[in-house]
Backbone as a chain_set.jsonl record, in Angstrom:
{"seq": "XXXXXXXXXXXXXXXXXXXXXXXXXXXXXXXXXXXXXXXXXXXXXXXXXXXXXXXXXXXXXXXXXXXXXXXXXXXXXXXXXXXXXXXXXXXXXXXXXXXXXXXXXXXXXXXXXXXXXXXXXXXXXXXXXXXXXXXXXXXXXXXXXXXXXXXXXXXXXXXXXXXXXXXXXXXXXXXXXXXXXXXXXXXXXXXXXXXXXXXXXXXXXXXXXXXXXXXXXXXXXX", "coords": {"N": [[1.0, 53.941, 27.978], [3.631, 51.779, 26.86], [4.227, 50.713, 23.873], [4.118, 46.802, 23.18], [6.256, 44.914, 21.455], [7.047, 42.214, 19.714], [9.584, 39.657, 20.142], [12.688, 39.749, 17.919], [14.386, 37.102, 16.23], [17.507, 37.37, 14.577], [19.556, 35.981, 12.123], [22.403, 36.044, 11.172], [23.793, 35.538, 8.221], [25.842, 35.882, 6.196], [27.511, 37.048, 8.608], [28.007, 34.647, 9.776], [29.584, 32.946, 7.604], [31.876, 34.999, 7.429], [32.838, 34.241, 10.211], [33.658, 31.512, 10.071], [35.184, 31.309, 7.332], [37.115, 32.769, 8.071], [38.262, 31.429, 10.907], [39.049, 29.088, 9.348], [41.081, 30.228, 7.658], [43.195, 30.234, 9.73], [43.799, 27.711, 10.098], [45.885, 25.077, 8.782], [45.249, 23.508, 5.701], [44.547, 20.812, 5.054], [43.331, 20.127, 7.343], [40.57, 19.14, 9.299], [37.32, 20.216, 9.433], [34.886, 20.724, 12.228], [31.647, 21.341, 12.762], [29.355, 22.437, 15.228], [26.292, 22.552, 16.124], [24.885, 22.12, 18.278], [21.421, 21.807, 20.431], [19.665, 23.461, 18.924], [21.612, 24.819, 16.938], [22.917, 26.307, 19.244], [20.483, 27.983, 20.042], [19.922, 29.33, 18.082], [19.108, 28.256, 14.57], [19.284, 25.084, 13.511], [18.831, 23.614, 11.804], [19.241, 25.658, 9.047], [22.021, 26.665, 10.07], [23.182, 24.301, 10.119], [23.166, 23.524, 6.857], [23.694, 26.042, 5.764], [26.392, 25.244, 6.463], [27.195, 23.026, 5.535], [26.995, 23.857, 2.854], [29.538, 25.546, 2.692], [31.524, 24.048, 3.512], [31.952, 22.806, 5.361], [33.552, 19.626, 7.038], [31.952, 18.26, 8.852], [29.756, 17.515, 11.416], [28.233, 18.154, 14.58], [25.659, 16.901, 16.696], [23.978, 17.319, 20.203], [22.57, 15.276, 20.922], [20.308, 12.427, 19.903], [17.745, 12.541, 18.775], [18.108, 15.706, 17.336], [20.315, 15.299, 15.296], [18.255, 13.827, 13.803], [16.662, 15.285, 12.647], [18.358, 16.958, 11.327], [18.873, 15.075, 8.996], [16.498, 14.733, 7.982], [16.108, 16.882, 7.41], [17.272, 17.473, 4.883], [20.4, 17.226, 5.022], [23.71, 15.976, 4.542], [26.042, 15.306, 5.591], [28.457, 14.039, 7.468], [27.622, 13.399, 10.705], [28.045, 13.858, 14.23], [27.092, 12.595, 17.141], [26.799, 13.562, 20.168], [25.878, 12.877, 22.801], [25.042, 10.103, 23.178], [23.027, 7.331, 23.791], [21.693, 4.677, 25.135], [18.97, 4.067, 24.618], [18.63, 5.23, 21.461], [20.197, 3.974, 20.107], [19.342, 2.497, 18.242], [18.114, 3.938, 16.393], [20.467, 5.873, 15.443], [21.587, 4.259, 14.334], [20.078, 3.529, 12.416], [19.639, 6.342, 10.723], [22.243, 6.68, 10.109], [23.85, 8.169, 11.873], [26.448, 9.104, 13.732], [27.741, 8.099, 16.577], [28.992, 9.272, 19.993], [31.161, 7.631, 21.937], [31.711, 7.243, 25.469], [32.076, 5.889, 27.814], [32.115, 2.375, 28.961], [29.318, 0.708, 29.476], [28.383, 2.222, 27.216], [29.945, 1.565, 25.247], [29.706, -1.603, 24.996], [26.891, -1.61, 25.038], [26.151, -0.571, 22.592], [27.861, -1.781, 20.584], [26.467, -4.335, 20.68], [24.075, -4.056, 19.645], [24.499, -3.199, 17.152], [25.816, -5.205, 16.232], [23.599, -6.876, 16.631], [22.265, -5.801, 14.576], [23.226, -6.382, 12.122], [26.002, -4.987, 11.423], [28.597, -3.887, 10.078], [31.374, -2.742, 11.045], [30.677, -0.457, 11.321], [30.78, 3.236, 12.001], [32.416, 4.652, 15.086], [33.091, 6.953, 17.957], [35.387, 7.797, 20.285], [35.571, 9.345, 23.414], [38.351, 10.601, 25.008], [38.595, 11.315, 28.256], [40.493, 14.298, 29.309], [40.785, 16.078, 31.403], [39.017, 18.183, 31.392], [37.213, 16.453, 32.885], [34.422, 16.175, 32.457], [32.646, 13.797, 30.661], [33.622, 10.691, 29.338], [36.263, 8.081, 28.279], [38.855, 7.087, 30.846], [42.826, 7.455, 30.971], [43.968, 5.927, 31.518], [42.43, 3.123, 30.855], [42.853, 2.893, 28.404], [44.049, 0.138, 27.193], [41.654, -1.69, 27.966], [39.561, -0.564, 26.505], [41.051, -1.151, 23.585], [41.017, -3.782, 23.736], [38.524, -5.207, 23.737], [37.523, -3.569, 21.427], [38.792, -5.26, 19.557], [37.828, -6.933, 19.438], [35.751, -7.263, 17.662], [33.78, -7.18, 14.711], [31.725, -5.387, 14.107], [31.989, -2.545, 14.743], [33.685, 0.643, 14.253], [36.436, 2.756, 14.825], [36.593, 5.957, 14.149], [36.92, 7.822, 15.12], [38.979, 9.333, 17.747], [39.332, 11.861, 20.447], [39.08, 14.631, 22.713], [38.572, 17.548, 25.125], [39.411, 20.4, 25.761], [39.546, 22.112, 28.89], [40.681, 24.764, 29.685], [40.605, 26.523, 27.039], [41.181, 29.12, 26.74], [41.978, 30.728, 28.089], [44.662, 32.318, 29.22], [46.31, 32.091, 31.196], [45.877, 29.747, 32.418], [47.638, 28.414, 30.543], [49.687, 26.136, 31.287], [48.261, 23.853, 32.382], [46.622, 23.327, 30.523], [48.403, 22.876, 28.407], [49.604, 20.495, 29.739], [47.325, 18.924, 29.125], [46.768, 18.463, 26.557], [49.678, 16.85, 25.824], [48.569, 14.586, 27.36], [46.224, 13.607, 25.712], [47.775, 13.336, 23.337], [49.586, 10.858, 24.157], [47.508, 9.166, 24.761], [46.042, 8.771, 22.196], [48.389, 7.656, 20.761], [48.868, 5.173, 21.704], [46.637, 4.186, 21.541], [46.057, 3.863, 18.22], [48.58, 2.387, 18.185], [47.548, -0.441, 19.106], [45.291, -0.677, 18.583], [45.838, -0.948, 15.222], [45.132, 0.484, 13.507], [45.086, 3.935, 11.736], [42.956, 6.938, 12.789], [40.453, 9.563, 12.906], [42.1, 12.314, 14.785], [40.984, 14.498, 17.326], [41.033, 17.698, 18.986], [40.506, 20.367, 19.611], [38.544, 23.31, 20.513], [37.004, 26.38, 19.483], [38.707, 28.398, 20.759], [40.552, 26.98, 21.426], [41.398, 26.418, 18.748], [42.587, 28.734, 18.244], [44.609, 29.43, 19.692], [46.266, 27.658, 20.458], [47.833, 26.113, 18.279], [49.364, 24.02, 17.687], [47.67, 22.122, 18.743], [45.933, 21.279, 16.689], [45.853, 18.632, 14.732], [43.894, 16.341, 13.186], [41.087, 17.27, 12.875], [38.832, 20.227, 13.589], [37.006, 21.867, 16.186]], "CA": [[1.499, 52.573, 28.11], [4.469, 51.559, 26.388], [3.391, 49.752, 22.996], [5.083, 46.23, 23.258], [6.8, 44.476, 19.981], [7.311, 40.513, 19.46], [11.263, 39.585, 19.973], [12.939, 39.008, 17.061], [16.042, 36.514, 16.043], [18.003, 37.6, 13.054], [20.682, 35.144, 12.088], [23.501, 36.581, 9.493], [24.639, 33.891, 7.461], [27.348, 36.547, 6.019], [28.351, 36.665, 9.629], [28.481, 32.907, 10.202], [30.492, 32.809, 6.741], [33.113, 35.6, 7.933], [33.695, 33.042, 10.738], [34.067, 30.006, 9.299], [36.095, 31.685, 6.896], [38.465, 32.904, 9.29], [38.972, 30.14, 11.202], [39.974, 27.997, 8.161], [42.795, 30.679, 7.349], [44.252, 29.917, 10.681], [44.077, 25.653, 9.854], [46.129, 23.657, 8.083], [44.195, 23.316, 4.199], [44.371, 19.58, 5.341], [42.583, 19.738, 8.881], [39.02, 19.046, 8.843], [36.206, 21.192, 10.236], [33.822, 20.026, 12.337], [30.773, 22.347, 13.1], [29.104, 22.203, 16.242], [25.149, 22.36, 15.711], [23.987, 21.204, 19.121], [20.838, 23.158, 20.673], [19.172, 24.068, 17.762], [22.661, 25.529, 16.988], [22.785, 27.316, 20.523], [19.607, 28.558, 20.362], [19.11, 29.985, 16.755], [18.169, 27.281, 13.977], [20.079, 24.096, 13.569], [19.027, 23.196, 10.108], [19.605, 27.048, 8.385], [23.559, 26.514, 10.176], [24.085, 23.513, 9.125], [22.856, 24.047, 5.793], [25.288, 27.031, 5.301], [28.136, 25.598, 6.886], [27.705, 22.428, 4.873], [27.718, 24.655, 1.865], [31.143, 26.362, 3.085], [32.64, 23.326, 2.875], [32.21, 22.337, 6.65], [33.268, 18.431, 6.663], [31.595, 17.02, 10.001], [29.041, 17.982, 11.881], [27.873, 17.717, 16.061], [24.616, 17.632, 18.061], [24.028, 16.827, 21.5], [21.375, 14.123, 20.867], [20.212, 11.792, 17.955], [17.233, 13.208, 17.491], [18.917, 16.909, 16.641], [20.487, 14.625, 13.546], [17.568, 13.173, 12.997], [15.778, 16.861, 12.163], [19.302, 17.392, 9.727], [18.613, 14.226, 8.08], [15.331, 14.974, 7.521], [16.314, 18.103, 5.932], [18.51, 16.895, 3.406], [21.981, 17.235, 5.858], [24.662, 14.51, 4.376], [27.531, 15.559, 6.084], [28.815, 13.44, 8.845], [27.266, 13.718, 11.975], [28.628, 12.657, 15.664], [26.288, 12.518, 18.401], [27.845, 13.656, 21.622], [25.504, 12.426, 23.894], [24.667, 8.565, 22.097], [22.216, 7.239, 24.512], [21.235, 3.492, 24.298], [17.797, 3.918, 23.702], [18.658, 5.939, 20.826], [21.331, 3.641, 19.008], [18.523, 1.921, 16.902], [17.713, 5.312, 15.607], [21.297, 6.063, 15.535], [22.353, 3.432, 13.057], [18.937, 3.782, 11.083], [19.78, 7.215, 10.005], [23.717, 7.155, 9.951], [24.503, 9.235, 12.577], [27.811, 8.274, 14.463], [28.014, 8.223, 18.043], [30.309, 9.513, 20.797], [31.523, 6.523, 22.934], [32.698, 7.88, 26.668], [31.905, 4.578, 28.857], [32.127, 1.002, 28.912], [28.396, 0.691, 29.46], [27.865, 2.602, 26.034], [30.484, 0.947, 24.464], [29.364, -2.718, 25.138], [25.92, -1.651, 24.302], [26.421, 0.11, 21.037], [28.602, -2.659, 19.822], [25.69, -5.309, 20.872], [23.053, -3.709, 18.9], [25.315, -3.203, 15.733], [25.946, -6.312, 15.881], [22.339, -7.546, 16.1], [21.444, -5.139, 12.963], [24.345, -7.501, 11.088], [26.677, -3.783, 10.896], [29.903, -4.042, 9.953], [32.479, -1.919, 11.009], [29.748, 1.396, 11.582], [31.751, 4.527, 12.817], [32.202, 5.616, 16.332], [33.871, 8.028, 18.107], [35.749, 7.556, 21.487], [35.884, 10.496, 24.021], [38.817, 10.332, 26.424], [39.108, 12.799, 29.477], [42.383, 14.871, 29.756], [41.235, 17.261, 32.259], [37.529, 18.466, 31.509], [36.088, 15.797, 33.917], [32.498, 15.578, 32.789], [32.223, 12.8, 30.218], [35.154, 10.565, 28.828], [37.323, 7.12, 29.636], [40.491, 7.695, 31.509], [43.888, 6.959, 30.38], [44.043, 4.089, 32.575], [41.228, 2.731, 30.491], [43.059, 2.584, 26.757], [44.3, -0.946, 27.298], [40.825, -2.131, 27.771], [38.506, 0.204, 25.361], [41.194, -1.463, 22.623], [40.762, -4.898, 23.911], [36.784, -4.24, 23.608], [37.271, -3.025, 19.943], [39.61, -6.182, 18.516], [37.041, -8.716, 19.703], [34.385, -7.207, 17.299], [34.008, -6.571, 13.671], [30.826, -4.26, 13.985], [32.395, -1.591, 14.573], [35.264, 1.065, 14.394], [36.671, 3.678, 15.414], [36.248, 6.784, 13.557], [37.67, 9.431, 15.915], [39.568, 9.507, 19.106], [38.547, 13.526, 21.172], [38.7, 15.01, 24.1], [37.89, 18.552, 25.311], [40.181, 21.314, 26.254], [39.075, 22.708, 29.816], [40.317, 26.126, 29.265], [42.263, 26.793, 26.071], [40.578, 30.623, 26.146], [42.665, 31.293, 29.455], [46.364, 32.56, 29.21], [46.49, 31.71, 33.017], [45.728, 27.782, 32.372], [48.544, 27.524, 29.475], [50.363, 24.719, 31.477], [47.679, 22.94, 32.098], [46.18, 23.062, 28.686], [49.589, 21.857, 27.7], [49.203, 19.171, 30.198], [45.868, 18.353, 28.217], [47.362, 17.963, 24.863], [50.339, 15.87, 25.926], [47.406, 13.302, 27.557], [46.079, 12.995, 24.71], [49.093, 12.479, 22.701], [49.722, 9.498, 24.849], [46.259, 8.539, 24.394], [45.811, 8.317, 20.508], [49.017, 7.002, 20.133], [48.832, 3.995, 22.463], [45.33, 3.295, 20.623], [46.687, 3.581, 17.181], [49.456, 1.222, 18.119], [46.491, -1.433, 20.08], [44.125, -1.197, 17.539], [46.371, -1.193, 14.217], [45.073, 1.549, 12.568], [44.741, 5.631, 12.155], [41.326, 7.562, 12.908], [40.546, 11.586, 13.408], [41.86, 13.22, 16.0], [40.992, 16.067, 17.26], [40.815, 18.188, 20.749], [40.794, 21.962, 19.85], [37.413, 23.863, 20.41], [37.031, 27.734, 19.056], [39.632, 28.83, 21.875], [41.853, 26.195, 21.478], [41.998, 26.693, 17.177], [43.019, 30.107, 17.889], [45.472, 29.858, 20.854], [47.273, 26.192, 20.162], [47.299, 25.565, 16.807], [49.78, 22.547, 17.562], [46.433, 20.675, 18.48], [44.874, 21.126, 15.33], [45.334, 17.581, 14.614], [43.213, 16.2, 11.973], [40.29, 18.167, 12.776], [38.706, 21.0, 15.336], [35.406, 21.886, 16.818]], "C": [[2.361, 52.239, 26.884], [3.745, 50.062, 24.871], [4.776, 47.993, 22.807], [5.106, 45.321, 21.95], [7.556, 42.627, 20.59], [8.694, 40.623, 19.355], [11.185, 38.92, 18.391], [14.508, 38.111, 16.865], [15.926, 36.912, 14.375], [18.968, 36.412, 12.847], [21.307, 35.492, 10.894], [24.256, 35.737, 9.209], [26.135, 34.41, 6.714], [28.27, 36.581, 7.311], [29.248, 35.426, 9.876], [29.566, 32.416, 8.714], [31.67, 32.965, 6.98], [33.763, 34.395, 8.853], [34.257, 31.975, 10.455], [35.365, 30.243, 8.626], [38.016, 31.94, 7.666], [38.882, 32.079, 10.26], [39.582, 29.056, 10.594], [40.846, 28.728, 8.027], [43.746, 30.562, 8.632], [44.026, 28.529, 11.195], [44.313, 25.713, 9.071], [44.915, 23.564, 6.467], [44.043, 21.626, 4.717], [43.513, 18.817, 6.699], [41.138, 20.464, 8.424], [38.102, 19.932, 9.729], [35.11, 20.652, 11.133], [32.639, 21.106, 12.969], [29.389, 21.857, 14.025], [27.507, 22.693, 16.416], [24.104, 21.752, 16.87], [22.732, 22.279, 19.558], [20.383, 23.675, 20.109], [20.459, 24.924, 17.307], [22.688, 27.108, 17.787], [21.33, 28.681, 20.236], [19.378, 29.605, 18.772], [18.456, 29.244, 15.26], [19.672, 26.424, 13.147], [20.034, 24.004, 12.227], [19.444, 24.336, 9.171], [20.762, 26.577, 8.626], [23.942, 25.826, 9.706], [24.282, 23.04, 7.628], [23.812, 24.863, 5.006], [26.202, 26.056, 6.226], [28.476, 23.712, 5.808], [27.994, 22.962, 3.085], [28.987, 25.246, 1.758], [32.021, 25.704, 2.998], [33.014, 22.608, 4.465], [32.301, 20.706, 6.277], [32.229, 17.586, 7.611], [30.772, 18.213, 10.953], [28.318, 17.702, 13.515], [26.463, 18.077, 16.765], [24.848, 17.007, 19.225], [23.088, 15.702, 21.61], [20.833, 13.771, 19.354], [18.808, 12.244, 17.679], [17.266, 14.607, 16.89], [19.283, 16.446, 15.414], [19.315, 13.953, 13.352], [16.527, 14.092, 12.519], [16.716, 17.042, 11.249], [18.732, 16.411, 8.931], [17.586, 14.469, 7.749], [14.991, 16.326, 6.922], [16.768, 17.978, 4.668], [19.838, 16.833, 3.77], [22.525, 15.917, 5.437], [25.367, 14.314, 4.864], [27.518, 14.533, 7.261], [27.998, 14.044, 10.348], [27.519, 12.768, 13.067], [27.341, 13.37, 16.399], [26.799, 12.628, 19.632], [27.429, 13.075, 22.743], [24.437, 11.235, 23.593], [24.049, 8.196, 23.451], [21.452, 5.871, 23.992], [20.104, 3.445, 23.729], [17.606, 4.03, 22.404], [19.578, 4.93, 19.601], [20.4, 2.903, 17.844], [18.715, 2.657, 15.538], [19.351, 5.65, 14.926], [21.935, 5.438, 13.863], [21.258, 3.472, 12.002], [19.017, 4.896, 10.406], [21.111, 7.728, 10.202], [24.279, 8.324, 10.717], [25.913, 8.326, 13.475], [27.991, 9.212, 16.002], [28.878, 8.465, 19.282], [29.948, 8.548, 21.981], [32.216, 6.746, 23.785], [32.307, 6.972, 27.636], [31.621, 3.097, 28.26], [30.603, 0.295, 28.872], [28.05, 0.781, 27.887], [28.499, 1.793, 24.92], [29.764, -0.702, 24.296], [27.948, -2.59, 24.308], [25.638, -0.702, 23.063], [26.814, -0.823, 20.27], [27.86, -3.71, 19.559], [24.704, -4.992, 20.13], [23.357, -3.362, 17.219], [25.698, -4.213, 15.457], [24.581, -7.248, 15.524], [21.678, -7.015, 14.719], [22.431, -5.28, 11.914], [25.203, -5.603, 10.521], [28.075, -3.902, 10.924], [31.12, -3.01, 9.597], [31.639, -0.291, 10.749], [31.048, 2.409, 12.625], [31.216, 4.281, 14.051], [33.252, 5.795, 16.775], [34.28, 7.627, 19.677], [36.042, 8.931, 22.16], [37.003, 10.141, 25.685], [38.955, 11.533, 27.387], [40.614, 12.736, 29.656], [42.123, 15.717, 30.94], [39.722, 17.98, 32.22], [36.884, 18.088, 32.963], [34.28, 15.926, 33.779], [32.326, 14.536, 32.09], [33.901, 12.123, 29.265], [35.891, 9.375, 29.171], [38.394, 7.87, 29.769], [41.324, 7.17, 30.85], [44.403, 6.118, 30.757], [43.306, 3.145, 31.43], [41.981, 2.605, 29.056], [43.338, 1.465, 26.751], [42.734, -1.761, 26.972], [39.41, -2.009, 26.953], [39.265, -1.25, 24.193], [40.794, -2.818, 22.6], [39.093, -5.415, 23.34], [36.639, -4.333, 21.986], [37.512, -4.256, 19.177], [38.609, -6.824, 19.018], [35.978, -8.542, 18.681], [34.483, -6.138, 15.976], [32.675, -5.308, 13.164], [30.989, -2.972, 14.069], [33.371, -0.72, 14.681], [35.651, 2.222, 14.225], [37.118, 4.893, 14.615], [37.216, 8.181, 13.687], [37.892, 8.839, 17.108], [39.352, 11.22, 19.566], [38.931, 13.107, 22.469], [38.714, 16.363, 23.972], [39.258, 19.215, 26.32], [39.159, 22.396, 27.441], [39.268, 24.357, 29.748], [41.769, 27.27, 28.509], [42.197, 28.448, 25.786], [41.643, 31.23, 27.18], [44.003, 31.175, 29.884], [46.983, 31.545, 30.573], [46.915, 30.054, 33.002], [46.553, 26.996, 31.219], [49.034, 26.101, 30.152], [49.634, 23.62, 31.557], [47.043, 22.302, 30.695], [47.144, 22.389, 27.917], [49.535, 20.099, 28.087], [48.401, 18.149, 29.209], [46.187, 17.83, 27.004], [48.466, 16.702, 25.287], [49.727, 14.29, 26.487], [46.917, 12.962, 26.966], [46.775, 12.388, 24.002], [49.423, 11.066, 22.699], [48.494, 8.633, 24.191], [45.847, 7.559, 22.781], [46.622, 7.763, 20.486], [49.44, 5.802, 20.474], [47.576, 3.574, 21.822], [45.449, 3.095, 19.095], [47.484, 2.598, 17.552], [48.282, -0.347, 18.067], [45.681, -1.572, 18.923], [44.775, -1.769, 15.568], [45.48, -0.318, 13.169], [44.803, 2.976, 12.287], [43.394, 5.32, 12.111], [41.821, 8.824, 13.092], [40.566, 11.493, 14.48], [41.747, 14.632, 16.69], [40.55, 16.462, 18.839], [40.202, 19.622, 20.619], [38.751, 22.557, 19.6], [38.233, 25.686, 20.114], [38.419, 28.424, 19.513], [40.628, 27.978, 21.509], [42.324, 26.185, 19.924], [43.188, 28.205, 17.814], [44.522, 30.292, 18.662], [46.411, 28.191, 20.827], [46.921, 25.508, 18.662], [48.348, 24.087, 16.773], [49.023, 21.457, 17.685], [45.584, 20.762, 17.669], [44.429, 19.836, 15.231], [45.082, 17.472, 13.2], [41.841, 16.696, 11.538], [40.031, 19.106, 14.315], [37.337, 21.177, 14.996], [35.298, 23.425, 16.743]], "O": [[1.803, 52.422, 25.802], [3.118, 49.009, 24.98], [5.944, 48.081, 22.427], [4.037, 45.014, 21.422], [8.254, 42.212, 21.515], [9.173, 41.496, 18.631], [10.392, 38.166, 17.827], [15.567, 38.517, 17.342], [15.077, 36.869, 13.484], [19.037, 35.799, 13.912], [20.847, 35.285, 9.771], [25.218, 35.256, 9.808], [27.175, 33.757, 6.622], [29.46, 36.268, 7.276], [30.445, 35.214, 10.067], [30.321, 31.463, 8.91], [32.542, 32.096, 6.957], [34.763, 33.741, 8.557], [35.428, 31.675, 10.689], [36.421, 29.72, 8.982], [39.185, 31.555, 7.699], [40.101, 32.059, 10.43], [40.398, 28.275, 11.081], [41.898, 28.128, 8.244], [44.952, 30.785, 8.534], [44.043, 28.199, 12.38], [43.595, 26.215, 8.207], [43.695, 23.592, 6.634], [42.844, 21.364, 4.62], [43.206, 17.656, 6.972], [40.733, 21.438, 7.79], [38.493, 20.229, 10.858], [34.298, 19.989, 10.488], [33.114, 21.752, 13.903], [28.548, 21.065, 13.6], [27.599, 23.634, 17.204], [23.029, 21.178, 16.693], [22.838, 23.449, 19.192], [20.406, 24.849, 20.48], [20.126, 26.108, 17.362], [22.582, 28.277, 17.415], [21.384, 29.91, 20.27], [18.58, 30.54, 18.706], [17.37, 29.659, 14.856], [20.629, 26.882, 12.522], [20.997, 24.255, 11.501], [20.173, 23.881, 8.289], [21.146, 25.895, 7.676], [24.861, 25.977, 8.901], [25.232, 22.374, 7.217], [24.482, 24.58, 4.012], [26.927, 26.833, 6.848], [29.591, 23.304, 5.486], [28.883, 22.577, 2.327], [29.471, 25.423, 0.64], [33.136, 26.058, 2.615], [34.067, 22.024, 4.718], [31.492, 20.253, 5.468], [31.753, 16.501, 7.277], [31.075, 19.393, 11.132], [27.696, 16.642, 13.442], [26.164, 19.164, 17.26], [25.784, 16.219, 19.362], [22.966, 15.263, 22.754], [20.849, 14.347, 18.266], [18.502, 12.383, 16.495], [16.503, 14.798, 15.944], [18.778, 16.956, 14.414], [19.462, 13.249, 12.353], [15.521, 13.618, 11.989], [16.249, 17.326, 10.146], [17.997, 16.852, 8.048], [17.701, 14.427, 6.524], [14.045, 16.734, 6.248], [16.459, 18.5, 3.597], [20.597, 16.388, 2.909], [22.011, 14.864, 5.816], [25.748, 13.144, 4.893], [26.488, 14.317, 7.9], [28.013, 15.209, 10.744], [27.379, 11.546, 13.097], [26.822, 14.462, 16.169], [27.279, 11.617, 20.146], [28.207, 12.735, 23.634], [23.222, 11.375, 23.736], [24.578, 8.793, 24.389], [20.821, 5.773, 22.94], [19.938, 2.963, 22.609], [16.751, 3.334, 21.856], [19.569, 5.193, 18.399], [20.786, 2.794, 16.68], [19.116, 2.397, 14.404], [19.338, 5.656, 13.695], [22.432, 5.919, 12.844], [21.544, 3.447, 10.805], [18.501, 4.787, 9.294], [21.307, 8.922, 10.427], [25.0, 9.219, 10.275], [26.08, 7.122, 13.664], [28.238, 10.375, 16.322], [29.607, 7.496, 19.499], [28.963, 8.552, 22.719], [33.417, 6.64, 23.537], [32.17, 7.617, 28.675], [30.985, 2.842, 27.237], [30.579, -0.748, 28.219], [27.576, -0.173, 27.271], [27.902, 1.398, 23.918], [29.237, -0.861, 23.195], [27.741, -3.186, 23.251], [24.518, -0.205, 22.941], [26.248, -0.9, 19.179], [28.105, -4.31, 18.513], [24.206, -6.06, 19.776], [22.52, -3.307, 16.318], [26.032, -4.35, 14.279], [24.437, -8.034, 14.588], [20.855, -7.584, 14.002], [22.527, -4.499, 10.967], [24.959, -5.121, 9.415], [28.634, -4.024, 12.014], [31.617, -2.621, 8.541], [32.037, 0.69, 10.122], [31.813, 2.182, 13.563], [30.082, 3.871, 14.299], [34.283, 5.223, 16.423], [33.369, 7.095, 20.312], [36.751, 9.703, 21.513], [36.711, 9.719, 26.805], [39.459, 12.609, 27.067], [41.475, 11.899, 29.929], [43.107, 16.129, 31.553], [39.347, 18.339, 33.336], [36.341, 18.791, 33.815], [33.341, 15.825, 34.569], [31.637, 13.796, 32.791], [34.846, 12.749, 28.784], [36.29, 9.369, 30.335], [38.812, 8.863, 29.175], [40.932, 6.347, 30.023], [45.371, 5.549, 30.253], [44.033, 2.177, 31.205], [41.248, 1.851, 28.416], [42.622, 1.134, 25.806], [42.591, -2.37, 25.912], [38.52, -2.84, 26.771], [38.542, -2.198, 23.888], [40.232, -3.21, 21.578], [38.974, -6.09, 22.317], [35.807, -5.031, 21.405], [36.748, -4.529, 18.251], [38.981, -7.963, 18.735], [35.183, -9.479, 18.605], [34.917, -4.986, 15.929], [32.702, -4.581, 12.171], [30.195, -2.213, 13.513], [34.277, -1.226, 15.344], [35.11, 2.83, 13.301], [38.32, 4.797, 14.364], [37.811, 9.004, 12.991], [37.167, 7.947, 17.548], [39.166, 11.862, 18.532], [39.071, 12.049, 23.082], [38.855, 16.742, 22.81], [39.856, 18.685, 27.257], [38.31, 23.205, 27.067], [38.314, 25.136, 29.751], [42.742, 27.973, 28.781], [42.872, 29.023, 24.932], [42.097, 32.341, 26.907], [44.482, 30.32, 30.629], [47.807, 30.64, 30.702], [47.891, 29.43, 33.421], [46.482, 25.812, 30.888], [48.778, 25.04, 29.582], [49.982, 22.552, 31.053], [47.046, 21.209, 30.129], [46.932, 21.568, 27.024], [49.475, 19.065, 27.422], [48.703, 17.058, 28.727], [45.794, 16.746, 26.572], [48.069, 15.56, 25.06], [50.192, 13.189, 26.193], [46.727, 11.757, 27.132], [46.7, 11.171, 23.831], [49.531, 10.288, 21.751], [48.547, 7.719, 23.369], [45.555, 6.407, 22.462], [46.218, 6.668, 20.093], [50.285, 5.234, 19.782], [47.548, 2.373, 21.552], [44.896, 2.081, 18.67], [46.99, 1.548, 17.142], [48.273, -1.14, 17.126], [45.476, -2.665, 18.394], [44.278, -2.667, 14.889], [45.292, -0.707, 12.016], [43.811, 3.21, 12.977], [42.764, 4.327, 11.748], [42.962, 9.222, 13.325], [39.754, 10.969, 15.243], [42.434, 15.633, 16.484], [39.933, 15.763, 19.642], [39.431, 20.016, 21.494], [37.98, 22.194, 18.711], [39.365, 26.096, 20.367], [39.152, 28.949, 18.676], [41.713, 28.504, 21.263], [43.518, 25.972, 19.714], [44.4, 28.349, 17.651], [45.383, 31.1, 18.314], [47.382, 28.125, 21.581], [46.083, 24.731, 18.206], [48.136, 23.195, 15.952], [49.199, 20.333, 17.215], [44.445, 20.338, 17.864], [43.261, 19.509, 15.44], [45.624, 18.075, 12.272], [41.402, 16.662, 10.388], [40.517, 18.995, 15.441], [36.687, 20.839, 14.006], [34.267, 23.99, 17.108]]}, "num_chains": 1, "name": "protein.A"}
């Protein structure tokens, strides 16, 4: 009978260096990093990654839920953290341990802004996610008129980052559309910069999309 052995995870932090590394020599010294930490960082250990990658010099940091940042924070993690999937229950927590929230509906928006306002917050980050072409989470581009409208009525809070998500910047095949994708944004940010009266980060490009459109660098990537 075959003698059986306990799995093990290794995680090479020289590995996860090399990368990092190498994806900053193909950005911009001026475009920001943001390191993507959701998932226990996909399934190997959230606080170790983001640990090293805020040592490396990573500026900004992503989980999929607030309490994922609320296990960094409770490591010692300072770095910026967005929340991709901000969840009203959660915004208490949210604003009690400085995490900043991704805002992709009118629902979230209204009630994010209503609870930052009851905890007297003035002008707390958040992050707006518009859809170019993904289709799973995101307002439309119909929808910038009334997000900005939304924003000027209310000094609690403000807008941090503008995003959206490149459907498939890995896939030669889908260049035009991917182009598509970028020029929707374009539109996007720069009709909400005008509306709102002032810059924020933007950024679209995931792993695939640093490597293969470096015109959407932006001001940071994923």
């Amino acid at each position: 009978m075959p003698k059986i052995k306990e799995t093990t995870l290794e995680i090479d932090l020289k590995a996860l260096r090399h990368n990092f590394e190498y994806l900053k020599s193909r950005m911009s010294p001026k475009t920001k990093f943001l390191g993507v930490v959701k998932a226990f960082a996909y399934g190997s250990d959230s606080v170790l990654v983001a640990k090293k990658l805020e040592t490396l010099g990573a500026d900004y940091l992503a989980v999929a839920y607030a309490q994922e940042g609320i296990v960094l924070r409770e490591a010692g993690i300072r770095l910026p953290i967005l929340v991709l999937h901000a969840l009203p229950v959660s915004f208490n927590e949210i604003i009690d341990r400085c995490l900043e929230p991704n805002i992709y509906s009118f629902h979230t928006l209204k009630e994010f802004i209503k609870t930052a306002s009851e905890k007297g917050q003035k002008e707390y980050p958040i992050h707006l996610k518009f859809n170019t072409g993904l289709n799973r989470l995101g307002f439309n581009t119909s929808d910038v008129e009334t997000v900005a409208a939304l924003l000027s009525e209310t000094t609690s809070v403000k807008v941090k980052s503008v995003f959206s998500h490149m459907a498939a910047s890995e896939d030669p095949i889908e260049k035009p559309f991917t182009l598509k994708q970028i020029d929707r944004y374009k539109t996007i940010v720069g009709q909400m910069e005008r509306l709102l009266g002032y810059a924020f980060i933007k950024h679209m490009c995931n792993t695939s999309g640093i490597l293969n459109y470096p015109e959407a660098h932006f001001d940071m990537v994923r």
